[in-house]
C-alpha positions in Angstrom: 99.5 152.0 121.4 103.3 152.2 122.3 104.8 149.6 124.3 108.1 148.9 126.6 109.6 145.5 126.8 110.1 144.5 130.1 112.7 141.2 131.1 112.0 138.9 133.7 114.3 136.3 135.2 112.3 133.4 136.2 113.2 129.4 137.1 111.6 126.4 138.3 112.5 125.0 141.5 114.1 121.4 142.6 110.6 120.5 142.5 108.9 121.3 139.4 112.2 120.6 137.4 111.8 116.8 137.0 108.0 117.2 135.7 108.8 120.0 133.9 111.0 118.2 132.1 108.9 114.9 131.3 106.3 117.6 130.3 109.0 119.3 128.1 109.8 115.7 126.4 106.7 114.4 126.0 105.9 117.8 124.0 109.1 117.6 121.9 109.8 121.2 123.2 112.4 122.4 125.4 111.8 123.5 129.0 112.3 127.3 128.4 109.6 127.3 125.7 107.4 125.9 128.4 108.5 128.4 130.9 108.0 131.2 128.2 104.3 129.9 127.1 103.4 129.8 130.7 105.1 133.7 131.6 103.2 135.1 128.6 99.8 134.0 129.7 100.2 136.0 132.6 100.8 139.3 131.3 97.3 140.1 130.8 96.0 139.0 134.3 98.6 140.9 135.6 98.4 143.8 134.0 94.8 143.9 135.1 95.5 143.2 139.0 98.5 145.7 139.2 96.9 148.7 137.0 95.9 150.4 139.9 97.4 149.8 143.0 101.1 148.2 141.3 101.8 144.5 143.0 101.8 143.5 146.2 105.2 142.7 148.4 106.4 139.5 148.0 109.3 138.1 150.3 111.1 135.4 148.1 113.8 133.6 149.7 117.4 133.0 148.1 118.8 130.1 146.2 115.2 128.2 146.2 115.2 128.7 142.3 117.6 128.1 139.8 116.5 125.1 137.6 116.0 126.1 133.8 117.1 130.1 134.0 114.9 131.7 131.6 114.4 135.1 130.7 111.0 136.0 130.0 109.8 138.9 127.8 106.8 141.0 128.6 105.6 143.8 125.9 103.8 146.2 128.2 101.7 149.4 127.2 104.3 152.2 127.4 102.0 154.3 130.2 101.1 151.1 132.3 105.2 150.6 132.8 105.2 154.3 133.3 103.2 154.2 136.5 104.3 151.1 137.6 108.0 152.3 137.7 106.9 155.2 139.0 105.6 153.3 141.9 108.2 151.0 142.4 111.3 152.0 140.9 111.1 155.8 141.2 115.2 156.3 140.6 115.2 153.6 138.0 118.0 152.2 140.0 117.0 148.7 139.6 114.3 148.5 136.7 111.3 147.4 136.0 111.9 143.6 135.3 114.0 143.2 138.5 112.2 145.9 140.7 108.7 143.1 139.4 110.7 140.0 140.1 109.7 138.4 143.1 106.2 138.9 143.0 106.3 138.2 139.2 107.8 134.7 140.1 105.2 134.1 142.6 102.6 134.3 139.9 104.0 132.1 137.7 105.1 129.5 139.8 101.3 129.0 140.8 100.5 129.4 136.8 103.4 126.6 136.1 101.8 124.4 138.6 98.5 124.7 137.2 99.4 124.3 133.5 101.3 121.1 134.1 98.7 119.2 136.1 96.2 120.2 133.3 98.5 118.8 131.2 98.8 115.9 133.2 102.3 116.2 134.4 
């Protein structure tokens, strides 16, 4: 199966940065790797929900992230990011990774959430 490598921007906000980091030190890890473990777990789940119908609209306001800028890289089957730029970047103006952005953030700020409280953070 051929692939595409998508990038993502993603960040923690105000919020999660302080806990993010404790979680970071007390794994002897830095943050990014964190944000990266997190990111990946997603791609499955979400290349599952958006197969068929792409993602949803998200409305994400300005300047509410920005602690620990990390890019984030997604290997995606070739046809999947086919049809979703089709869908949702039909110029390919913007690209994939930004074009997914918001709604991709959304997603893993939920998953971030969840894996630090499991991890007791």
């Amino acid at each position: 199966m051929k692939t595409t490598v998508v990038y993502v921007a993603v960040s923690l906000t105000a919020a999660q940065a302080p806990r993010a980091e404790a979680w970071a030190k007390a794994a002897r890890c830095p943050v990014p790797f964190l944000i990266r473990r997190v990111a990946q777990g997603l791609r499955n789940d979400l290349c599952h929900d958006w197969k068929d119908t792409g993602w949803p609209e998200v409305s994400e306001r300005r300047g509410t992230r920005g602690r620990h800028p990390t890019s984030v890289t997604l290997t995606l089957p070739e046809t999947f990011v086919a049809d979703l730029s089709a869908r949702h970047d039909p110029l390919g103006i913007i690209g994939l990774g930004r074009a997914m952005g918001p709604t991709f953030r959304a997603h893993f700020e939920a998953a971030f959430e969840a894996a630090r409280a499991e991890a007791g953070f």
